[in-house]
C-alpha positions as CSV (number, residue, x, y, z in Angstrom):
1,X,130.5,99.5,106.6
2,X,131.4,95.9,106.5
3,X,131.1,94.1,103.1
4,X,130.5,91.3,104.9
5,X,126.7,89.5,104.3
6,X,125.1,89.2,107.2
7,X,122.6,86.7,107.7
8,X,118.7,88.1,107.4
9,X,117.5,89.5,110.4
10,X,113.6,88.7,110.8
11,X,112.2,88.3,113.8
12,X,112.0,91.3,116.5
13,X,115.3,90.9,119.0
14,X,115.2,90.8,122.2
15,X,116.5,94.2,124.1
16,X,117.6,94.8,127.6
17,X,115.9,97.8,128.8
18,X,113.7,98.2,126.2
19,X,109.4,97.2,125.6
20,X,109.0,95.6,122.3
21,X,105.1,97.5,121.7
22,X,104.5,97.1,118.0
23,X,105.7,94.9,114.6
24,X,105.2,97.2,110.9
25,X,106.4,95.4,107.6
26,X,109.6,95.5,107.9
27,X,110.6,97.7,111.1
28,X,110.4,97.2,114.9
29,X,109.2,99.3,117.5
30,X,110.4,99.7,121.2
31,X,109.9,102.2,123.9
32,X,112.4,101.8,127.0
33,X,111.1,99.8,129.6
34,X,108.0,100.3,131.7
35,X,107.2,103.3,129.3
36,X,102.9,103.8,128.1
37,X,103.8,103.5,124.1
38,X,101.2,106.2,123.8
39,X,102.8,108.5,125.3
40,X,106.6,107.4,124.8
41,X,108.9,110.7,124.8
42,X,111.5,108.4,123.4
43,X,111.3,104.9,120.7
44,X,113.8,102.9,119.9
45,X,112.7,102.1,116.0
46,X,114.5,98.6,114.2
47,X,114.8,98.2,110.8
48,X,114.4,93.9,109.7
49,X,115.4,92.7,106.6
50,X,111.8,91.9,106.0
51,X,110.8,93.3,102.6
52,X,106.7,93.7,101.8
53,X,105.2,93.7,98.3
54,X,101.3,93.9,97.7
55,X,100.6,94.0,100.9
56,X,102.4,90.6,101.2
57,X,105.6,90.0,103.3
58,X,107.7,87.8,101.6
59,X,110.3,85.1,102.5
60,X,112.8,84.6,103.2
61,X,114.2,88.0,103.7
62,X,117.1,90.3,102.4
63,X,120.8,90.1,103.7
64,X,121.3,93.4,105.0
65,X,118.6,95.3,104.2
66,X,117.5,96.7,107.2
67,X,121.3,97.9,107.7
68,X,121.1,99.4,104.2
69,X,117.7,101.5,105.4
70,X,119.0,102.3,108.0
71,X,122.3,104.0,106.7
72,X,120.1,105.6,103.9
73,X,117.8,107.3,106.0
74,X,120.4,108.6,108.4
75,X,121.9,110.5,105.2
76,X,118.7,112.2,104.1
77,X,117.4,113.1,107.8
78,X,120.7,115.1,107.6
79,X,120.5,116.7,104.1
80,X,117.1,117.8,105.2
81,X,117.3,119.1,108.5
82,X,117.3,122.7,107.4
83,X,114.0,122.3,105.5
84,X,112.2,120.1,107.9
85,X,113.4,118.8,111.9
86,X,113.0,114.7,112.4
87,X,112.9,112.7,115.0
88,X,116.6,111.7,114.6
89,X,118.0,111.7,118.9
90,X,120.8,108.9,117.6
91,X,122.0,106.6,115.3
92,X,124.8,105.3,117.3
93,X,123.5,105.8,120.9
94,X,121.9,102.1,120.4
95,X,121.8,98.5,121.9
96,X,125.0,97.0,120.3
97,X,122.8,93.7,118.9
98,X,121.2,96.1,116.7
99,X,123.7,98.6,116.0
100,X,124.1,100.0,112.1
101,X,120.0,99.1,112.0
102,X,118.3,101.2,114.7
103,X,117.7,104.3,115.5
104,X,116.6,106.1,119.1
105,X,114.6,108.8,117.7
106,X,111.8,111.0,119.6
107,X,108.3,110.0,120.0
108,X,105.4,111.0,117.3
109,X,102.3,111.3,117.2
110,X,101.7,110.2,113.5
111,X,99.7,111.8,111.0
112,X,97.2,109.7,109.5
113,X,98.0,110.8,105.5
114,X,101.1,109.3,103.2
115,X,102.5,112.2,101.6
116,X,103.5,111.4,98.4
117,X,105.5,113.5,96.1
118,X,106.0,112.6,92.2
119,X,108.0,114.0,90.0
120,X,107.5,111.5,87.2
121,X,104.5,109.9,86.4
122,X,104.2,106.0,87.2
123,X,102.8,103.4,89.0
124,X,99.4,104.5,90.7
125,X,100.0,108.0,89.6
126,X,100.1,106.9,86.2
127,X,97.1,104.4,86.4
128,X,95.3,107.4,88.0
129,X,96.3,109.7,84.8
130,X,95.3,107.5,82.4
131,X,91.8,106.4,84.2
132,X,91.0,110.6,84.3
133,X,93.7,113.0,83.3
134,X,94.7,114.3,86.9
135,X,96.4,113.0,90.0
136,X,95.8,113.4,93.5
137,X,93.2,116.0,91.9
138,X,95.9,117.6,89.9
139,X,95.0,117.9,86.5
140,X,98.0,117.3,84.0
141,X,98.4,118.0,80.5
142,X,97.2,115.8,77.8
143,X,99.8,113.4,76.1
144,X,101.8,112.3,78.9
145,X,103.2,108.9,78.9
146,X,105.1,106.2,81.6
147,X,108.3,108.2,83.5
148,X,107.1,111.7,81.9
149,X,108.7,114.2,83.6
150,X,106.4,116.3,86.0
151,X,107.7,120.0,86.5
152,X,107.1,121.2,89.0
153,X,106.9,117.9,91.4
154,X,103.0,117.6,92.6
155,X,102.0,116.0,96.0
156,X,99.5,113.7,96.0
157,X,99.0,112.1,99.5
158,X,97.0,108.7,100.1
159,X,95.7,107.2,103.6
160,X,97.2,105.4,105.5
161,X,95.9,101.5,105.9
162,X,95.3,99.4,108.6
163,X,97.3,96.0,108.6
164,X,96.6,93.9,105.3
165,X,94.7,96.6,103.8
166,X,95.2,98.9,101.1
167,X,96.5,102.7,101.0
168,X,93.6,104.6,98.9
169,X,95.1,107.6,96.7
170,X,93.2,110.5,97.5
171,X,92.8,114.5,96.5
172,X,94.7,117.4,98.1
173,X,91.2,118.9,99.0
174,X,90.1,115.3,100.5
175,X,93.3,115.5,102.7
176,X,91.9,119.2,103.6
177,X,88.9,117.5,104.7
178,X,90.7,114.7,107.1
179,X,93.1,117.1,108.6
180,X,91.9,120.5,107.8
181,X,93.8,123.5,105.7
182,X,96.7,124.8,107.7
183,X,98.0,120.7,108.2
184,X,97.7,119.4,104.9
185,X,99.0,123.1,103.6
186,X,102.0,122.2,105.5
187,X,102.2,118.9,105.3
188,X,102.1,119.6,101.2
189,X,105.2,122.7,101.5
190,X,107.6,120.5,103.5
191,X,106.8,117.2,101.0
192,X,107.6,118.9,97.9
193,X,110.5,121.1,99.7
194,X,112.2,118.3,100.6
195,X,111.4,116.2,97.6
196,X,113.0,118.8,95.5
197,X,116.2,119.6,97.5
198,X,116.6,115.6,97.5
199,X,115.6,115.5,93.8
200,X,118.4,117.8,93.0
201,X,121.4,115.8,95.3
202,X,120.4,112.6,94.0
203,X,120.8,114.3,90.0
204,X,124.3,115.1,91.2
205,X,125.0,111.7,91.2
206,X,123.3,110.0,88.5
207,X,119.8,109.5,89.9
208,X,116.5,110.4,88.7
209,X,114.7,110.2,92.0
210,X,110.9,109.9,90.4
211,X,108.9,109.7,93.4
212,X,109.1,109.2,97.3
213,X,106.8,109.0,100.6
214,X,107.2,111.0,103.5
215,X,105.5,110.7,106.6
216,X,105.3,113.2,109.8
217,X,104.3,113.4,113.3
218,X,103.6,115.8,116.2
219,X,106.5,115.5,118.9
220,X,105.2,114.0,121.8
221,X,106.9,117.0,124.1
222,X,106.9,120.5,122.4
223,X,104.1,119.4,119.1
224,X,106.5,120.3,116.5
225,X,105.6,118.7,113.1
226,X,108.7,116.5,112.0
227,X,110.0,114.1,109.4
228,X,109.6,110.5,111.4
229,X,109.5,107.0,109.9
230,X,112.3,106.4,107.1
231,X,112.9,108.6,104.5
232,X,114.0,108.4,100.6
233,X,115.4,104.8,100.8
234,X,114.6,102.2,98.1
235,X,111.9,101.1,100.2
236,X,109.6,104.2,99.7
237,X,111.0,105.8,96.3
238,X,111.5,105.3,93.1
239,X,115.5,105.7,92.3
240,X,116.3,105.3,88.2
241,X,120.1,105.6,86.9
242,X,120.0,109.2,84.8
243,X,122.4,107.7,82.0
244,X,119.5,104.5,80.8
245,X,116.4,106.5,81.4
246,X,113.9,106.7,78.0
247,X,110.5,108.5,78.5
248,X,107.7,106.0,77.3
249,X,109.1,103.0,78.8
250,X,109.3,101.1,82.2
251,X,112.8,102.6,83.6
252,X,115.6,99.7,85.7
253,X,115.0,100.5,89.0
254,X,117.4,100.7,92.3
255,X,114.5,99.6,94.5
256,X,111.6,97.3,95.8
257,X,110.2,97.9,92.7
258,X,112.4,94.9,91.1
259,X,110.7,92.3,93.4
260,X,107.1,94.1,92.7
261,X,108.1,92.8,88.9
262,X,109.2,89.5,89.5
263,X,106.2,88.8,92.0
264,X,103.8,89.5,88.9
265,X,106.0,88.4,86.3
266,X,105.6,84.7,84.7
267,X,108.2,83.6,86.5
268,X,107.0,83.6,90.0
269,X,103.7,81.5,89.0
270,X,101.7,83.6,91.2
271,X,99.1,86.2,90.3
272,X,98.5,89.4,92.2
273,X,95.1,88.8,92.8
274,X,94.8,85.7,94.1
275,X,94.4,84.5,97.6
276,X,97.3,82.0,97.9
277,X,100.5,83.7,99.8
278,X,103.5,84.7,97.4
279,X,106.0,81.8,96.3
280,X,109.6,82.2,98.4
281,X,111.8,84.7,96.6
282,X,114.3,82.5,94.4
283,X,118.1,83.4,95.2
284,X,118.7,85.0,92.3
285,X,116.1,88.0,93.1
286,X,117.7,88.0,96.4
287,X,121.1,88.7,95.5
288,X,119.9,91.3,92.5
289,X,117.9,92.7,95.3
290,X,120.1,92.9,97.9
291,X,122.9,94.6,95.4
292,X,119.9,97.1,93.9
293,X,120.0,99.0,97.4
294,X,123.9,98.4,97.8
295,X,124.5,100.3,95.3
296,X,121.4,102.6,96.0
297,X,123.4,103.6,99.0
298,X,126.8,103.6,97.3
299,X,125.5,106.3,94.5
300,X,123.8,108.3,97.3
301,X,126.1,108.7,99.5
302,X,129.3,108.5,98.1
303,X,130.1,106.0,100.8
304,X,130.9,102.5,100.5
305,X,129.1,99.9,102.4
């Protein structure tokens, strides 16, 4: 890839040939011309440089991001496809104004759960531990503290919200009850079976992966259940460097997680409750940003971008 900065693309691009039908946090979604989005056989799916923090999209925007996404997920959909088929048709197959940040993948139907797996305890999990003792209605072990190691990985799935609303945490046996046994039985083998063979790559190189967020969908022409969205970038996991991580403490992190800290740090001047919009990101956490997933990718893949 070129080393090149781009500058941030925001705003959804206009593309011959294809229907822009829907704007998410950061991606963009388009079905080719003419097509009923609900029943699309094909999508066209853009990743922005947008980057969203407490249900918050914040300015102005992260040089290459969406690029960086991008080339991340197109790794992992291919160090999982023997666990779990996506909705990959083509990475390069794409309109030339968005190539290295789109993908043409095949049309979901989307199921309505996050599956979350964690294999160290933090953030909600570990607010959820320490409010009760369990998570996603597994009950741990007494004792256990911030980044504590969980063996094996547990799933834990949440809901998914509605625009400017909140993802709720809920059980196993509550996701039984939304999308009965045989789903969320699956749903819970190929999270964890894929968390764990990713797990394991990303230990080769240096990388406690300490938790991540899948999501799947029916294919729109045969109803096989696939991997769809993004998958294991620093958007929707947790990546910490193997060689500086210390149970009992808050880990560096090679992810959104570094914004999540400054919004809420003293710093920013803004508190997470409050109704005013987020302040502009500063160029400093831009740059540290922006060179967080760099070198997410780099360690990764092995390639440089």
């Amino acid at each position: 890839m070129s080393t090149t900065t781009a500058t941030p693309l925001i705003e959804a691009p206009d593309l011959p040939g294809w229907d822009h039908v829907v704007s998410g946090k950061v991606r963009e979604l388009y079905v080719p011309a003419g097509t009923d989005p609900s029943a699309a056989a094909e999508v066209l799916v853009v990743a922005t440089d947008r980057i969203s923090a407490y249900d918050h999209s914040l300015q102005p925007g992260i040089p290459d991001k969406g690029r960086v996404l991008t080339a991340i997920s197109t790794f992992w959909f291919e160090q999982l496809a023997d666990i779990v088929p996506n909705h990959v048709i083509s990475a390069s197959d794409v309109p030339q104004a968005v190539a290295g940040r789109a993908l043409r993948c095949q049309g979901l139907d989307m199921v309505p759960l996050e599956c979350i797996a964690r294999g160290y305890l933090t953030g909600s999990g570990l607010a959820d531990y320490r409010a009760g003792g369990s998570v996603g209605g597994h009950v741990l072990p007494g004792g256990l503290v911030e980044a504590s190691r969980l063996d094996p990985a547990i799933f834990t799935p949440s809901t998914k919200a509605e625009a400017g609303e909140h993802d709720e945490n809920i059980t196993v046996a509550q996701a039984r009850d939304l999308l009965g046994s045989e789903l969320t039985d699956d749903l819970e083998e190929l999270t964890l079976a894929a968390y764990e063979k990713a797990r394991t790559i990303a230990a080769e190189r240096g990388i406690l992966l300490a938790d991540t967020k899948f999501e799947f969908g029916h294919s729109r022409t045969d109803g096989t259940l696939m991997l769809g969205d993004e998958v294991l970038t620093p958007d929707s996991s947790r990546f910490w460097s193997a060689d500086t991580y210390v149970e009992g403490r808050t880990q560096p992190s090679l992810d959104k997680q570094f914004v999540r800290d400054w919004l809420t740090s003293r710093a920013s001047g803004w508190h997470k409750g409050s109704n005013t919009p987020p302040p502009e990101l500063p160029a400093e956490v831009i740059d540290q940003t922006r060179a967080r997933y760099v070198q997410a990718y780099e360690r990764l893949t092995g390639r440089s971008f």
